[in-house]
C-alpha positions as CSV (number, residue, x, y, z in Angstrom):
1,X,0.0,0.0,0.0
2,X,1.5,3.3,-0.6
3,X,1.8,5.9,2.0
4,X,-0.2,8.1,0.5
5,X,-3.7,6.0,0.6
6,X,-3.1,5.2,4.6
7,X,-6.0,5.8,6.5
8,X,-3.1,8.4,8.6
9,X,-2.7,10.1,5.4
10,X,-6.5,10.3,4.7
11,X,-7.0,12.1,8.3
12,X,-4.1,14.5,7.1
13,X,-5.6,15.4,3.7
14,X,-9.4,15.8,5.0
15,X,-8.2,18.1,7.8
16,X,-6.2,20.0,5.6
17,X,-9.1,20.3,2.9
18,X,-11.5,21.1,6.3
19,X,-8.9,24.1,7.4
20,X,-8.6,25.9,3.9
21,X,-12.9,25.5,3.6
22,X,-12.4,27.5,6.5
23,X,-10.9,30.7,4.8
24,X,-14.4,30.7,2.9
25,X,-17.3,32.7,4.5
26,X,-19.4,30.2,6.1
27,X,-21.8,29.1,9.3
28,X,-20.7,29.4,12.8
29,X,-21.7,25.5,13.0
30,X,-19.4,24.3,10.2
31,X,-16.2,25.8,12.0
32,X,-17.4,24.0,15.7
33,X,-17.5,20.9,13.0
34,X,-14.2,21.7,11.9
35,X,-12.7,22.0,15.7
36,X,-14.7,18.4,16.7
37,X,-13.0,17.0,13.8
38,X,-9.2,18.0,14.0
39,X,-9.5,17.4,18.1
40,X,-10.7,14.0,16.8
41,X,-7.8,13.7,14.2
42,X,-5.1,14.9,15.6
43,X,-5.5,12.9,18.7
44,X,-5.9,9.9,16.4
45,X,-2.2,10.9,14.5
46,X,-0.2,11.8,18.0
47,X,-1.5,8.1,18.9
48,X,-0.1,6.8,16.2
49,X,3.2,9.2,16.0
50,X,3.2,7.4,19.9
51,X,2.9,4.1,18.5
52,X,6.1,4.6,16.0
53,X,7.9,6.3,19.0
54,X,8.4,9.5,16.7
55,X,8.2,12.5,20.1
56,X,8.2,15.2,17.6
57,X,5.5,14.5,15.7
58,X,3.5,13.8,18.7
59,X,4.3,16.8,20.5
60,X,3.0,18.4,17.2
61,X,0.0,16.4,16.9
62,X,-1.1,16.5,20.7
63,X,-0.4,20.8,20.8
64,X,-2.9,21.1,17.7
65,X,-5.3,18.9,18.8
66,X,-5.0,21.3,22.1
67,X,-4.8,24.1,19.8
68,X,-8.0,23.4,17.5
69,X,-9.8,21.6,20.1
70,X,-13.4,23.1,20.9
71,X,-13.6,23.4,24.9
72,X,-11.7,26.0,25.8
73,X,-11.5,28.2,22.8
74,X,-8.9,30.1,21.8
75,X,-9.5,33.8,20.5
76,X,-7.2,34.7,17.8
77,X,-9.2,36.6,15.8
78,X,-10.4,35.7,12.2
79,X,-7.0,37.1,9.7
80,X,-4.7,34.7,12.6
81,X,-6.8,31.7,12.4
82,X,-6.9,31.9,8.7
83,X,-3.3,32.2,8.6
84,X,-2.9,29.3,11.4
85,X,-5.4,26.9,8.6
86,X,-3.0,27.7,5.7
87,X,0.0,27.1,7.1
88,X,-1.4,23.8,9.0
89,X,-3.2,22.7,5.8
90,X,0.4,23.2,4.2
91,X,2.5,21.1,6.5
92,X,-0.1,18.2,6.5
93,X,-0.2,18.0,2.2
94,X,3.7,18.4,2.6
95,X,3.9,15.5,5.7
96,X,1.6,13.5,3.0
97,X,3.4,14.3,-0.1
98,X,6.9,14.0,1.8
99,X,8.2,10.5,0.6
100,X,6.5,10.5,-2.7
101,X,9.0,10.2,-5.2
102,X,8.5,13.1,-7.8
103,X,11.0,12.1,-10.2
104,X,9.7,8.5,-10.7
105,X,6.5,9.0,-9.9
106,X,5.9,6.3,-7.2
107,X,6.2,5.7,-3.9
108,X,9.4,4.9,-1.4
């Protein structure tokens, strides 16, 4: 199976899609949908960065699943949270994309 059709990788390309859908104009309910969700996914990827013993990507994980969670909101104001989705959204494509092979076109 190749890494990029890993349920893992699935999480990080549905939360990415969620967090730039964000930048668009929409209801109050979609972005507590969107908070539910990454809490959800982001504790499900630092459980597995846990599993594979990788601490950094953990750490990262676990502090934006605190980050996004939707509890104990955090007020950044709407121009810093969109720039907190892109760049986000960003690094989970590039985590995805990371190990794909551009020259040959497949997978390592």
């Amino acid at each position: 199976m190749s890494k990029i059709n890993t349920p893992y990788s699935k999480i990080k390309i549905v939360l990415a899609i969620l967090f730039f859908l964000c930048l668009l104009d929409m209801p109050y309910g979609f972005f507590m949908f969107v908070r539910f969700a990454a809490l959800v996914g982001f504790g499900i990827l630092a459980y597995k960065a846990s599993e594979k013993d990788d601490k950094t990507e953990m750490i990262i994980f676990g502090a934006l699943a605190l980050l996004f969670q939707p509890f104990f909101k955090i007020t950044l104001g709407r121009e810093m949270w969109n720039i907190v989705d892109v760049i986000v959204s960003g690094w989970l494509i590039y985590s995805v994309l990371k190990n794909r092979s551009f020259v040959t076109g497949k997978f390592k």
